[in-house]
N, CA, C and O atoms as CSV, one atom per row, in Angstrom:
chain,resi,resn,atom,element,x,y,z
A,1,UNK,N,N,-37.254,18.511,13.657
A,1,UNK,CA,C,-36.304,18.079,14.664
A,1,UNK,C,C,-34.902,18.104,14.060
A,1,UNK,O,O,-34.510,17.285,13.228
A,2,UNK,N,N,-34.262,19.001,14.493
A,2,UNK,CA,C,-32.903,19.430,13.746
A,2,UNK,C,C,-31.846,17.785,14.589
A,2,UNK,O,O,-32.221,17.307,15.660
A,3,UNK,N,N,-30.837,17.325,13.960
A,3,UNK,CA,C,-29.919,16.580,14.326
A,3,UNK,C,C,-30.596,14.661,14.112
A,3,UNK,O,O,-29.901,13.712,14.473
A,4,UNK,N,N,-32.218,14.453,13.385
A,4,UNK,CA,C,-32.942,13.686,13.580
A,4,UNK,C,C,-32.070,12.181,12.319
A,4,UNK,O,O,-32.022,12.235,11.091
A,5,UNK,N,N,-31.752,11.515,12.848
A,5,UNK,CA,C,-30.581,10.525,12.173
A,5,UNK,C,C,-31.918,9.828,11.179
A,5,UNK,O,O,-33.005,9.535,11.675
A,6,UNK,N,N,-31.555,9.629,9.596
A,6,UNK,CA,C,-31.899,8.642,8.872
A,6,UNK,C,C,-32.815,8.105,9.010
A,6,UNK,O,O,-33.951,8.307,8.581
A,7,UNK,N,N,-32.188,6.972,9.951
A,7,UNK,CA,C,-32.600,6.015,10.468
A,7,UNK,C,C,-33.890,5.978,10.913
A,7,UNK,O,O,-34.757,5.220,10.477
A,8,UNK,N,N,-34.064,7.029,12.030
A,8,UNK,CA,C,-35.000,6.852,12.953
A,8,UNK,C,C,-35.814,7.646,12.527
A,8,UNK,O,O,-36.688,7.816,13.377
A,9,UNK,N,N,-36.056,8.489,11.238
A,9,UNK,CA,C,-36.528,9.238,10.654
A,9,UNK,C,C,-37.879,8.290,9.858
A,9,UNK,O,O,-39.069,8.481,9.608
A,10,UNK,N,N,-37.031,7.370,9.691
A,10,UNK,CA,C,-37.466,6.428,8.355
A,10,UNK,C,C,-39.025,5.548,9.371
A,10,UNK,O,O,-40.242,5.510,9.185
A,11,UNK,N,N,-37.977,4.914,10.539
A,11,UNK,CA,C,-38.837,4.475,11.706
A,11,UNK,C,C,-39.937,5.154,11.968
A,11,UNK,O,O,-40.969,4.488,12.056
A,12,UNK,N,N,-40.003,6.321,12.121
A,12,UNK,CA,C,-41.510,7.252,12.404
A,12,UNK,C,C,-42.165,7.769,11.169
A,12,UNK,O,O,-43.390,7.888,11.192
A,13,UNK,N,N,-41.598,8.047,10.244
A,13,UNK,CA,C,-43.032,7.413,9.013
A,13,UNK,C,C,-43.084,6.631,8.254
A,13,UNK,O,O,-43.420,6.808,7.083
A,14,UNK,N,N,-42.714,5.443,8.834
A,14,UNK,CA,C,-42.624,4.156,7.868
A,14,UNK,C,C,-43.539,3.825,7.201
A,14,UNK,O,O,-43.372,3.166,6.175
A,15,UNK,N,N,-45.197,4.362,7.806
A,15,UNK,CA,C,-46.390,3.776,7.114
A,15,UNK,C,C,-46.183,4.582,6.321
A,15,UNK,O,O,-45.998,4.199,5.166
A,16,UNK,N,N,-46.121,6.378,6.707
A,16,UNK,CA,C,-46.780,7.590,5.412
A,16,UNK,C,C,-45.459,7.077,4.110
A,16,UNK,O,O,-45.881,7.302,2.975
A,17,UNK,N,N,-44.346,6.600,4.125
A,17,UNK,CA,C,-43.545,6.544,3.401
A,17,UNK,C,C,-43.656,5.051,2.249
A,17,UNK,O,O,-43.222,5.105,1.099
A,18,UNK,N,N,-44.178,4.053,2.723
A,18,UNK,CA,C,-44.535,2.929,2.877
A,18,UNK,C,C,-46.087,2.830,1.448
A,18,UNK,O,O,-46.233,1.925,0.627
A,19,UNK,N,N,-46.979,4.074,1.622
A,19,UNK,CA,C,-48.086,4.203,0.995
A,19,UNK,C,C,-47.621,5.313,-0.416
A,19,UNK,O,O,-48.401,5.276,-1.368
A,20,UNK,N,N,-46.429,6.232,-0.532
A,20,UNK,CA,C,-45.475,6.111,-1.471
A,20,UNK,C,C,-44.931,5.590,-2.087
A,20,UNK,O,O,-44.770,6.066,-3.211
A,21,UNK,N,N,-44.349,4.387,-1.784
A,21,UNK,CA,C,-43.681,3.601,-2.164
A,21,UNK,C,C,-41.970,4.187,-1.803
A,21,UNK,O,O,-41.274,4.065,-2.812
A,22,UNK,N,N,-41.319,4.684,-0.786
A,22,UNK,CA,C,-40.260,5.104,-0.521
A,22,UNK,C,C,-39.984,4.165,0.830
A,22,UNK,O,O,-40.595,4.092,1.896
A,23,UNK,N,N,-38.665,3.400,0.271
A,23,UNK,CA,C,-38.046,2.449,1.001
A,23,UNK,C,C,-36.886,3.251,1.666
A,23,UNK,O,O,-36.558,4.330,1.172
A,24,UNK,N,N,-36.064,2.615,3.100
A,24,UNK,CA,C,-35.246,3.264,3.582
A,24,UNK,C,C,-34.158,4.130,2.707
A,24,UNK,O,O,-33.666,5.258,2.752
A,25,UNK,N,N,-34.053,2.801,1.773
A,25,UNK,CA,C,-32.265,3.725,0.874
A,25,UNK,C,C,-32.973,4.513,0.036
A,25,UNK,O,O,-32.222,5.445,-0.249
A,26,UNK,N,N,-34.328,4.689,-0.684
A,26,UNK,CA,C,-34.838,5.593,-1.778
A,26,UNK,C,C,-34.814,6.913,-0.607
A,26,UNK,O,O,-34.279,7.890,-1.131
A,27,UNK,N,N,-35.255,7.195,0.847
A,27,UNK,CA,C,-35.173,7.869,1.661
A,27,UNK,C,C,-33.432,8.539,1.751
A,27,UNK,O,O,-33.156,9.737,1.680
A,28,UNK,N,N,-32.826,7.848,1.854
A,28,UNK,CA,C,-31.419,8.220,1.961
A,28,UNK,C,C,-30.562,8.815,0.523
A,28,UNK,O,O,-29.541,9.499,0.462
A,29,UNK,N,N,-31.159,8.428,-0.229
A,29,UNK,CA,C,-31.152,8.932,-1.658
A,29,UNK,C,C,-31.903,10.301,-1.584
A,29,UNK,O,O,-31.309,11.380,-1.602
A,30,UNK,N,N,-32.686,10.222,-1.536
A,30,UNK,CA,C,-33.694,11.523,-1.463
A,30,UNK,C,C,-32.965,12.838,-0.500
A,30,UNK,O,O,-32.643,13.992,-0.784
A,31,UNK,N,N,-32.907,12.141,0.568
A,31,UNK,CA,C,-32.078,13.114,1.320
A,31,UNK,C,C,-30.643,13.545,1.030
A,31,UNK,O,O,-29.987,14.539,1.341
A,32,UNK,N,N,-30.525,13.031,0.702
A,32,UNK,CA,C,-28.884,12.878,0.031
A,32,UNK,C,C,-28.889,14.020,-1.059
A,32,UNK,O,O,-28.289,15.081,-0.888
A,33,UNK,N,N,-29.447,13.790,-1.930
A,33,UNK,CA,C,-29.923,14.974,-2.933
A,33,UNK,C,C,-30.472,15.946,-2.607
A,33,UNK,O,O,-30.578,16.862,-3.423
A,34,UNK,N,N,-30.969,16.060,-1.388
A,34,UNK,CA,C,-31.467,17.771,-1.512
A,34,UNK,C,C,-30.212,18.074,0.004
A,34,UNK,O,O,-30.686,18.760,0.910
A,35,UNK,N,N,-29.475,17.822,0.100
A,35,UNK,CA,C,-28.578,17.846,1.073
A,35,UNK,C,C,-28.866,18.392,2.656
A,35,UNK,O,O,-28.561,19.314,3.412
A,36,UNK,N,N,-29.847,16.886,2.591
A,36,UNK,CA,C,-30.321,16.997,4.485
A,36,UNK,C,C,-29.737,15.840,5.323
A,36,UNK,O,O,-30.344,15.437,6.315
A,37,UNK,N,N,-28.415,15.235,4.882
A,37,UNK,CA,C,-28.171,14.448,5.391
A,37,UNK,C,C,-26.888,14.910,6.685
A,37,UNK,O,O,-26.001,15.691,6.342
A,38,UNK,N,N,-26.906,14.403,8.009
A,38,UNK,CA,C,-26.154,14.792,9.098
A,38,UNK,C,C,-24.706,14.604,8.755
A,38,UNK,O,O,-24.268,13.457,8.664
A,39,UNK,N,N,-24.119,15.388,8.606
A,39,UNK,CA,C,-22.482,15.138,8.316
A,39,UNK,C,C,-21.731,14.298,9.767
A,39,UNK,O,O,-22.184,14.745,10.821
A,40,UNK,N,N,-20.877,13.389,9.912
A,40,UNK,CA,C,-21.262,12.754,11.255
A,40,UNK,C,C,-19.539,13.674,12.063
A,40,UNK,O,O,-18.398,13.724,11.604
A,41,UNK,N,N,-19.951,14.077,12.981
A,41,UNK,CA,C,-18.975,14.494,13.801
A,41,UNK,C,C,-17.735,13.845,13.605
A,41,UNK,O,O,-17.714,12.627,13.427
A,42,UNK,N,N,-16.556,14.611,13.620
A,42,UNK,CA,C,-15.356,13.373,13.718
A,42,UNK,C,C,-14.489,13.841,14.788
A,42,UNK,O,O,-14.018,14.947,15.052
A,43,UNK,N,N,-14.402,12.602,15.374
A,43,UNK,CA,C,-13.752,12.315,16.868
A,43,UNK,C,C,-12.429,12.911,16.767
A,43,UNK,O,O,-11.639,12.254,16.090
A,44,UNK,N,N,-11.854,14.331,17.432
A,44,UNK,CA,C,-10.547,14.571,17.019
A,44,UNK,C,C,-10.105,14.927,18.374
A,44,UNK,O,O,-10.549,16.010,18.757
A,45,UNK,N,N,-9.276,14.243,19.278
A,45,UNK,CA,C,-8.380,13.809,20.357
A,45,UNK,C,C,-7.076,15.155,20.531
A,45,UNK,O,O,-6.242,15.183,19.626
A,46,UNK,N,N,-6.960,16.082,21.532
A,46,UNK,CA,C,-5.698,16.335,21.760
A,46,UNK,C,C,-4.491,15.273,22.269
A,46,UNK,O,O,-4.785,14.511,23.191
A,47,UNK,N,N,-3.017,15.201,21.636
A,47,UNK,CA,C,-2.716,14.539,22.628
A,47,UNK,C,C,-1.266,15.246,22.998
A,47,UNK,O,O,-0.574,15.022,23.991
A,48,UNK,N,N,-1.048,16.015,22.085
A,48,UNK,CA,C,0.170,16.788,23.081
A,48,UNK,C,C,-0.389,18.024,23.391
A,48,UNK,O,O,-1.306,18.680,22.896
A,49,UNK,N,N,0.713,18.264,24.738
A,49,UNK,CA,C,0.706,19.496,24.821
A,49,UNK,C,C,1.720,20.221,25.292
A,49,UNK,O,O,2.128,20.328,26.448
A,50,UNK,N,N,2.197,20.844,24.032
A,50,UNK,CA,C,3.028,21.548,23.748
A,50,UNK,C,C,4.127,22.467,24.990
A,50,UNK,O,O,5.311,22.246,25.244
A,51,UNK,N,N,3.195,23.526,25.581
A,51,UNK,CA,C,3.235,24.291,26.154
A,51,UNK,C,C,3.372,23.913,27.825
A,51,UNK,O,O,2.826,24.827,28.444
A,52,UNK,N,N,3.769,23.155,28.511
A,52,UNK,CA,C,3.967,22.524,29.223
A,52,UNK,C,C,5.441,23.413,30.275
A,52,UNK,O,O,6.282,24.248,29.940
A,53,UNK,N,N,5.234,22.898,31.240
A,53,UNK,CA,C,6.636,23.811,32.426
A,53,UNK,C,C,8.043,23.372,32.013
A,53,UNK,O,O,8.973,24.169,31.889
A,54,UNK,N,N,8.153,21.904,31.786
A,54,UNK,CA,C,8.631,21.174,31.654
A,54,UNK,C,C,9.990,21.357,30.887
A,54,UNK,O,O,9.621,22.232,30.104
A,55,UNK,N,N,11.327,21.131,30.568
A,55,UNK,CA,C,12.286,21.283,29.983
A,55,UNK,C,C,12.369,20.466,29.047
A,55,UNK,O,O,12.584,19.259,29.158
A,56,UNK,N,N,12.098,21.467,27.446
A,56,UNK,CA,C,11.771,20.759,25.667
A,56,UNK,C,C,13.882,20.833,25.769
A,56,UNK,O,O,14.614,21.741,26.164
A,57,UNK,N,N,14.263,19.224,25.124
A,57,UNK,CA,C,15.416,19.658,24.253
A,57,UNK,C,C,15.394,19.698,22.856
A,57,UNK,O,O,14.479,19.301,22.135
A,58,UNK,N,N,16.773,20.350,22.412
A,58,UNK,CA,C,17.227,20.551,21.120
A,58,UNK,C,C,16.808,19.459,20.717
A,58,UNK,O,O,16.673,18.477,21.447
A,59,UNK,N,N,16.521,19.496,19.371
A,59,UNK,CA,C,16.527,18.229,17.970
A,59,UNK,C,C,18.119,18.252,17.575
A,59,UNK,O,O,18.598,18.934,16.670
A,60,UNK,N,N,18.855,17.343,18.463
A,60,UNK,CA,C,20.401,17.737,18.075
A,60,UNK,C,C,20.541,16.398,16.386
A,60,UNK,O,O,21.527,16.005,15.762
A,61,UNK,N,N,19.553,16.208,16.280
A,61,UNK,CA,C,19.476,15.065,15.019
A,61,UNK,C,C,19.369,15.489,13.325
A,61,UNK,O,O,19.536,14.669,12.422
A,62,UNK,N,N,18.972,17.327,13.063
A,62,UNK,CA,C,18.821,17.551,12.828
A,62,UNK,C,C,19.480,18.378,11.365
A,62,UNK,O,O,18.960,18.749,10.313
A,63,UNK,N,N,20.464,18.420,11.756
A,63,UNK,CA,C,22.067,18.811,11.226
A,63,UNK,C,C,22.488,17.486,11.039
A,63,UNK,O,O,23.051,17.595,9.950
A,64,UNK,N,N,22.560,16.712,11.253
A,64,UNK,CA,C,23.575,15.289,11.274
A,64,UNK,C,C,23.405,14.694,9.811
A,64,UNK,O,O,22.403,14.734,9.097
A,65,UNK,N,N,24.539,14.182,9.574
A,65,UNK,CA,C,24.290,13.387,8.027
A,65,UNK,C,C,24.360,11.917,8.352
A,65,UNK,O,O,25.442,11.413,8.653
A,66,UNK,N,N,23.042,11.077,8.296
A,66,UNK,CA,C,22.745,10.167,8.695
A,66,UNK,C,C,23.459,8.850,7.162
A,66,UNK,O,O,23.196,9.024,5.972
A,67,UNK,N,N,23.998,8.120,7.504
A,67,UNK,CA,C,24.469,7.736,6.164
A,67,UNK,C,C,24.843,6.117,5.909
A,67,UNK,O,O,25.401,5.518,4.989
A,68,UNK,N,N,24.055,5.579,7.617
A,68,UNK,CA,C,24.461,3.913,8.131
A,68,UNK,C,C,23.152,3.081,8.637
A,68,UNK,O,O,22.970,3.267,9.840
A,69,UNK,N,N,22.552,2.536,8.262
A,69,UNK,CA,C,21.701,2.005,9.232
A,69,UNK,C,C,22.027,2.087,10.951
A,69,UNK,O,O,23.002,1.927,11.685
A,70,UNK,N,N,20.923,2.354,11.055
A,70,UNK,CA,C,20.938,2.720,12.975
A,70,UNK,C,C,21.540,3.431,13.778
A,70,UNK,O,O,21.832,3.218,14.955
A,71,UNK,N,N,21.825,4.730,12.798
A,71,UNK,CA,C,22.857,5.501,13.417
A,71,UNK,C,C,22.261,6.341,14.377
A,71,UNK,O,O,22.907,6.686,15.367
A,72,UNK,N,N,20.885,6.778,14.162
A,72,UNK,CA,C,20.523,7.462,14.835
A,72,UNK,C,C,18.902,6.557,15.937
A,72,UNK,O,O,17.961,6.057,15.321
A,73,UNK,N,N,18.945,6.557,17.125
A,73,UNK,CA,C,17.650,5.999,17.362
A,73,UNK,C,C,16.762,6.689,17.971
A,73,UNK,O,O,17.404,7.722,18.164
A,74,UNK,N,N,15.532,6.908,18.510
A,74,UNK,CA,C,14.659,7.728,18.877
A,74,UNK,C,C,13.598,7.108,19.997
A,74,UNK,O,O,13.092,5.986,19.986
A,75,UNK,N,N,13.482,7.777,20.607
A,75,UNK,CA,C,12.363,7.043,21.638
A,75,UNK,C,C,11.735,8.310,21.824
A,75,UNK,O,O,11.907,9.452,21.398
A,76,UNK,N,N,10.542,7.428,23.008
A,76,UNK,CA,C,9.335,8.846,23.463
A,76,UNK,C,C,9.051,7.950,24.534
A,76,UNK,O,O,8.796,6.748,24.456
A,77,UNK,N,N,9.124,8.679,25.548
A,77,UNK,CA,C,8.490,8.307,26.836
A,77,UNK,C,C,7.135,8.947,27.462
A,77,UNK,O,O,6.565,8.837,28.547
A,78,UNK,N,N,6.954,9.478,26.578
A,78,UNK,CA,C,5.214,9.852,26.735
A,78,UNK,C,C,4.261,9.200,26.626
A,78,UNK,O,O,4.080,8.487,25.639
A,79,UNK,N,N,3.267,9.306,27.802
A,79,UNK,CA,C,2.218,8.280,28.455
A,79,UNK,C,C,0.995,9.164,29.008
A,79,UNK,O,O,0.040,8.620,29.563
């Protein structure tokens, strides 16, 4: 059963594993070492988008020699 978590691995042969002597973490060890363990997905979110109808302005901040506290301030009204 390809994608079969640890866990629930451990749960369905707990006896055959049990009459070994292989406890959950000696299981996770084991697997770990011969590299059968599920790498876990990672949650990765768009949140701009770029390419939009919409009118982008200049970074007119960019050139400037900033040289005072608070000279320059910034907001985003994106929601």
């Amino acid at each position: 059963m390809p994608k079969l978590g640890t866990r629930k691995l451990y749960h369905m042969l707990k006896d055959k594993l049990s009459a070994i002597n292989v406890g959950r973490d000696k299981l996770f060890r084991i697997l770990r070492a011969n590299h059968m363990l599920i790498k876990p997905k990672r949650s990765y979110h768009i949140t701009t988008d770029s390419h939009h109808r919409f009118r982008k302005h200049k970074n007119v901040v960019c050139n400037m020699v900033i040289n005072k506290p608070e000279q320059v301030w910034v907001s985003d009204i994106t929601y």
